[in-house]
ROVO-950632 format. One record per residue (C-alpha): residue number from 1; x, y negated, z; residue in one letter; chain. Coordinates in pm, 1 decimal. Each point is the difference from the previous one (the first is absolute). Layout:
N
<node NUM; <X; Y; Z>; 'A'; 'A'> ...
***
This chain:
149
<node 1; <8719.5; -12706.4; 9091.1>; 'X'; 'A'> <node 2; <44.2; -100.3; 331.9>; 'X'; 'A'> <node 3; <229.0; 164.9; 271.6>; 'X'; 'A'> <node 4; <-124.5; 395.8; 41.7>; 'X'; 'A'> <node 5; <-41.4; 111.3; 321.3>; 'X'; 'A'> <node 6; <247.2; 234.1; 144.9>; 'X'; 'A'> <node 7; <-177.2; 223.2; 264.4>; 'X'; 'A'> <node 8; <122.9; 376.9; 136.0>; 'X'; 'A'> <node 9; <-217.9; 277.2; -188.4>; 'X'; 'A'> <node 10; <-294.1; 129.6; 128.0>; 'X'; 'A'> <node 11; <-158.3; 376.8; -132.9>; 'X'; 'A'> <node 12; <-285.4; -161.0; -213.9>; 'X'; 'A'> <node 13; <345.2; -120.5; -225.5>; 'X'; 'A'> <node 14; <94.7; 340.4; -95.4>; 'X'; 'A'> <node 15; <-210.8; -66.2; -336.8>; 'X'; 'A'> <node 16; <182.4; -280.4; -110.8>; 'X'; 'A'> <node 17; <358.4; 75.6; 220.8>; 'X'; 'A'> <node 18; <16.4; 307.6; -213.7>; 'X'; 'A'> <node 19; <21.7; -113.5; -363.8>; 'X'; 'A'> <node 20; <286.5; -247.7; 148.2>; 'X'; 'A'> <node 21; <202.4; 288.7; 152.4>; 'X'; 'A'> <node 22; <-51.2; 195.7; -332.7>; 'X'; 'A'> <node 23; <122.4; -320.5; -186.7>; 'X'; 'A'> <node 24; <321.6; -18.2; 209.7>; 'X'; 'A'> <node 25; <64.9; 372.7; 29.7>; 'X'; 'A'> <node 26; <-48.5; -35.6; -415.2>; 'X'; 'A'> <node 27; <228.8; -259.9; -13.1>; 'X'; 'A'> <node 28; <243.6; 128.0; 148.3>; 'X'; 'A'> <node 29; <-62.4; 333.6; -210.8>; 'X'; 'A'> <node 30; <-26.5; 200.0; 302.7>; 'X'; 'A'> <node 31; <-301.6; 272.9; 118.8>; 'X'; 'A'> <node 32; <-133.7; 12.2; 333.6>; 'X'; 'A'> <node 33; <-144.2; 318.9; 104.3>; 'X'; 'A'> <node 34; <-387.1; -101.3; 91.9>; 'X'; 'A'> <node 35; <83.0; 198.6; 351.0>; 'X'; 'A'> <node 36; <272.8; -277.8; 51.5>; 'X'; 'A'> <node 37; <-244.4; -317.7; -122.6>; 'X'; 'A'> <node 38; <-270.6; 140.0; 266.2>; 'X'; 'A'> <node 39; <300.1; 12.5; 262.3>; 'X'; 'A'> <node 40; <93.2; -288.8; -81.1>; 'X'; 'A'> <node 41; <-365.7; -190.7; 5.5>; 'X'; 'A'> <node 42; <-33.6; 178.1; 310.0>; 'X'; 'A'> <node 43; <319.0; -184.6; 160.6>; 'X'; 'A'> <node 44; <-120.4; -328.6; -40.4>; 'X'; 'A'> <node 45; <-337.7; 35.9; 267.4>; 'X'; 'A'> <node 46; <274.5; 263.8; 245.0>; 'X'; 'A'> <node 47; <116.6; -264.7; 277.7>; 'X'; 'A'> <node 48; <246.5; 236.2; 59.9>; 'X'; 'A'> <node 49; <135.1; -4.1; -308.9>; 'X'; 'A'> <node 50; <292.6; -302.1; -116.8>; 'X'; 'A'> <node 51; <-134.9; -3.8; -340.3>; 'X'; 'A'> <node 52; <-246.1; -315.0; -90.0>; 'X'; 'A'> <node 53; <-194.8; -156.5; -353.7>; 'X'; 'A'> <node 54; <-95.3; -304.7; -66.5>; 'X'; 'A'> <node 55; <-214.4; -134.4; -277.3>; 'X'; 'A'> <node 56; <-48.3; -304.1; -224.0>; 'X'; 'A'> <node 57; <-340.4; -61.9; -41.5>; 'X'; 'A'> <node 58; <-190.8; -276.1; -203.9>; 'X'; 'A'> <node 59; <-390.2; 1.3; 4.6>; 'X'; 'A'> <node 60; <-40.8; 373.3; 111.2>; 'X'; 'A'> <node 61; <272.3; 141.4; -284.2>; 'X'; 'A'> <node 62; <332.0; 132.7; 101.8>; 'X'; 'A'> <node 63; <283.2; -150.6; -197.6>; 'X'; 'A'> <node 64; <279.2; 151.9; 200.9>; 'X'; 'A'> <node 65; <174.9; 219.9; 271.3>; 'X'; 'A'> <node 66; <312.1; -25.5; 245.5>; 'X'; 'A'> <node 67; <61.7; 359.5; 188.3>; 'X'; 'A'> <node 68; <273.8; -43.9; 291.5>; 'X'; 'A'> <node 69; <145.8; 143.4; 250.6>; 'X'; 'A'> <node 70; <172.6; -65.8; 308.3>; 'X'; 'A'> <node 71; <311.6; 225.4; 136.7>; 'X'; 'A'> <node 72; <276.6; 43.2; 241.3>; 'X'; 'A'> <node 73; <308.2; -123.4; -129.3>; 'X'; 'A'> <node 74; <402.4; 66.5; 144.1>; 'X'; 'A'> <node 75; <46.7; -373.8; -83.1>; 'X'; 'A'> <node 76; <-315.2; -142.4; 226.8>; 'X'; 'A'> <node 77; <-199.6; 48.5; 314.8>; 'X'; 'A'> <node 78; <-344.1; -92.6; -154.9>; 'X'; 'A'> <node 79; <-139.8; 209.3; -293.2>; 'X'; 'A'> <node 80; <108.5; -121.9; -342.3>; 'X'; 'A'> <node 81; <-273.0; -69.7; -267.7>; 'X'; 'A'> <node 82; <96.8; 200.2; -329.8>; 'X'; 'A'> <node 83; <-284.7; -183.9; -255.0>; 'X'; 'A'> <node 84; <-40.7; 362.1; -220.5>; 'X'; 'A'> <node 85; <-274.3; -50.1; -237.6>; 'X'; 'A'> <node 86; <-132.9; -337.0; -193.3>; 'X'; 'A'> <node 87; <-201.5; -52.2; -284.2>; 'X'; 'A'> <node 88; <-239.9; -258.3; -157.7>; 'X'; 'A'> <node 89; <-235.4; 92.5; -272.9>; 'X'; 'A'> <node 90; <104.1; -142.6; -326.5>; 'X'; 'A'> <node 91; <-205.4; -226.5; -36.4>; 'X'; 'A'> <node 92; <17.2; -111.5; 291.5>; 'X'; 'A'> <node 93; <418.2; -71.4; -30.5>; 'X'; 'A'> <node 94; <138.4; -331.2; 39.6>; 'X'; 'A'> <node 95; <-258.3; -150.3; 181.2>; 'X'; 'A'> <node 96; <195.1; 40.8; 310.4>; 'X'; 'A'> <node 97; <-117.0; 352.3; 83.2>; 'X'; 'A'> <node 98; <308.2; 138.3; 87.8>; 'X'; 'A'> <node 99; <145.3; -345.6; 177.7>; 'X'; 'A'> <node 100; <-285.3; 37.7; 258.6>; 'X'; 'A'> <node 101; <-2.7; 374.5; 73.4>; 'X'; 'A'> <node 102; <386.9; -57.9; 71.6>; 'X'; 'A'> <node 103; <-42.7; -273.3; 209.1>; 'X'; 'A'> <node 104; <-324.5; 190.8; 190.9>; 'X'; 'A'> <node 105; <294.8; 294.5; 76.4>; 'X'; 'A'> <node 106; <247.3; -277.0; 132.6>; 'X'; 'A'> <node 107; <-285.6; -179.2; 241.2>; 'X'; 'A'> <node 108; <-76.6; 415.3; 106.4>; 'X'; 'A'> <node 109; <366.6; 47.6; 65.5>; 'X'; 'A'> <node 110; <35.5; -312.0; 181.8>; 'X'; 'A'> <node 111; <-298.1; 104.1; 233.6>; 'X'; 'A'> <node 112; <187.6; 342.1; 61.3>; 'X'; 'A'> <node 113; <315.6; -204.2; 69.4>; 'X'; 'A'> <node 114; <179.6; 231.2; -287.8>; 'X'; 'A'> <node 115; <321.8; -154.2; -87.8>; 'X'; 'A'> <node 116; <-15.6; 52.2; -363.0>; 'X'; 'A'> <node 117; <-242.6; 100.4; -300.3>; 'X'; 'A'> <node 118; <163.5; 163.2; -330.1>; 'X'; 'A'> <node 119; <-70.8; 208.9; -268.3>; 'X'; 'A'> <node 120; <107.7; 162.4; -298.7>; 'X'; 'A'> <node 121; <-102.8; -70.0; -338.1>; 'X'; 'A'> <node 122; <164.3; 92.4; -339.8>; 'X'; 'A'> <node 123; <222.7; -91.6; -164.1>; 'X'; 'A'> <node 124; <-208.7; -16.3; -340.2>; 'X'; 'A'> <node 125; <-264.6; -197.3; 208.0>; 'X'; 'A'> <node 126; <82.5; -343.2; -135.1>; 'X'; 'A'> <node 127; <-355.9; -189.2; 37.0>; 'X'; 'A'> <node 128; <-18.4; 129.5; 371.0>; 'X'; 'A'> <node 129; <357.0; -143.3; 38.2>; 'X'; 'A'> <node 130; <-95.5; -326.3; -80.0>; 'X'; 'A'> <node 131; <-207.6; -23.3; 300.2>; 'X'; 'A'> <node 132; <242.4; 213.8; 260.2>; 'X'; 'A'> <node 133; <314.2; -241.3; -101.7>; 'X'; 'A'> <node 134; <-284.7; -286.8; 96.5>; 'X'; 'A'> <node 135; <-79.9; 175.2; 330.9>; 'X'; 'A'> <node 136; <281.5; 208.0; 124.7>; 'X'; 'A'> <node 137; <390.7; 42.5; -53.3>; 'X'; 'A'> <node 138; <158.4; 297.4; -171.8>; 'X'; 'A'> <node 139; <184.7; 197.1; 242.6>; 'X'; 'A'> <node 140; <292.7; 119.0; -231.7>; 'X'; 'A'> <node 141; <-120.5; 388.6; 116.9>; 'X'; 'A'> <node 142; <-34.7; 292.8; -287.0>; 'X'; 'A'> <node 143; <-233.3; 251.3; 122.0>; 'X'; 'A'> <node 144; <91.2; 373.0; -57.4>; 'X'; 'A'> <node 145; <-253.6; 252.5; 35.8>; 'X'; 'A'> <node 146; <1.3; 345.9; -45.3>; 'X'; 'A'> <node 147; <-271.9; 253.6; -23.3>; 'X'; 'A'> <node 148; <-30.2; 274.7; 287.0>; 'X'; 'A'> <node 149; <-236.2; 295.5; -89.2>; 'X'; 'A'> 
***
């Protein structure tokens, strides 16, 4: 296959964006209320909003997502670029899916003169880590979390 073309999403994708957001939501083994996926859709065509999609495409099929975000940080001036959500389809993994969503986020974050892109993934996420220790350095963080409400 050649290169897929990486390209923000547009509302005739919800179709095909939304069996990719239920594979990484599953993957994850975590449920999103529909309320929140319509919110969420809804964020990507808001200019107001900070919160953006991209897609892989390859002959009119989606083969993958990148949802990020930009935000004020303590440490910068400029908005950071916190790269939340990515997924390929299986069958669409290790063809360089994921490589070229990344690098799509780094050339948006570059254009919005953000400082830094990063990201979470876990720590059971092996495959995936192959690519991010390719593309990125480990920061040394641990994330705590805790649940409010």
């Amino acid at each position: 296959m050649r290169e897929a073309m990486i390209r923000p999403v547009m509302r005739d994708d919800w179709d095909q964006w939304l069996p990719l957001w239920e594979g990484y939501n599953s993957f994850y083994e975590r449920v999103v209320p529909p309320d929140v996926t319509q919110a969420t859709w809804q964020r990507f065509f808001d200019p107001s909003e900070p919160v953006h999609a991209l897609v892989a495409s390859h002959d009119g099929t989606l083969l993958g997502l990148v949802h990020y975000i930009f935000h004020r940080s303590t440490s910068a001036i400029t908005p950071v670029c916190y790269l939340q959500d990515l997924f390929a389809r299986e069958e669409a993994r290790g063809l360089g899916i994921g490589r070229q969503l990344v690098e799509a986020v780094y050339t948006k974050a570059r254009e919005a003169a953000s400082p830094r892109v990063y990201w979470l993934t876990h720590e059971t996420n092996s495959r995936a880590m192959m690519l991010y220790d390719k593309v990125a350095e480990r920061s040394g963080f641990v994330q705590y979390r805790k649940a409010i409400g």
